[in-house]
Residue, then its C-alpha position, 0 to 999 in steps of 0.5 A: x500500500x506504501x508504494x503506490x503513495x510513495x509514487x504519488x508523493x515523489x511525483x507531485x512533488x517533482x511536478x508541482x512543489x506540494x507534498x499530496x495529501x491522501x484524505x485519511x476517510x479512504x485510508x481508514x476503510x481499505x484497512x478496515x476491509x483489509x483487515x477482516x478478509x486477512x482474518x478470514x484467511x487467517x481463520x481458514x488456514x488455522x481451520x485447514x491446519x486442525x482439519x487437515x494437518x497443514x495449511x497447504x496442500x492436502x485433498x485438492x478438493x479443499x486446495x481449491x476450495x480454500x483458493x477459491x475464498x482466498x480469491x473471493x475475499x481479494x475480489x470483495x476487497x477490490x471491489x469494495x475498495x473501487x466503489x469507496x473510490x468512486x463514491x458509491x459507498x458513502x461511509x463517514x463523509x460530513x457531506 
């Protein structure tokens, strides 16, 4: 999440003179969103560890299984993330 903002800095910075400025509403919600689906894989892997004996590998039934919700939740994140972006969904904004 660093480098895209560190790109951002360094060449507004180089373009204009000013430091640019990330609005901490859209910081706070990607990391909340962040933060539930890495517990969710957290949580699958600690449930396939019990289960299983391992986090990866396995029967290929639960491998794809289990890469299919990793996939998911990358895909809700993004999504989430995208429509936070455009303003679809409004959280937190005194507007």
């Amino acid at each position: 999440m660093g480098l895209p903002w560190l790109i951002v800095t360094l060449y507004k910075l180089a373009k204009t003179g000013e430091a640019a400025n990330v609005p901490a509403g859209d910081l706070t919600f990607s990391v909340m969103v962040f933060l539930c689906c890495s517990l969710c894989c957290f949580a699958i892997l600690l449930l396939r560890r019990v289960v299983i004996g391992g986090e990866l590998g396995g029967p290929t039934t639960s491998k794809y299984i289990t890469a299919a919700i990793c996939v998911t939740l990358w895909v809700i994140y993004i999504v989430l993330c995208t429509l936070k972006a455009y303003e679809f969904i409004k959280i937190g904004s005194s507007d």
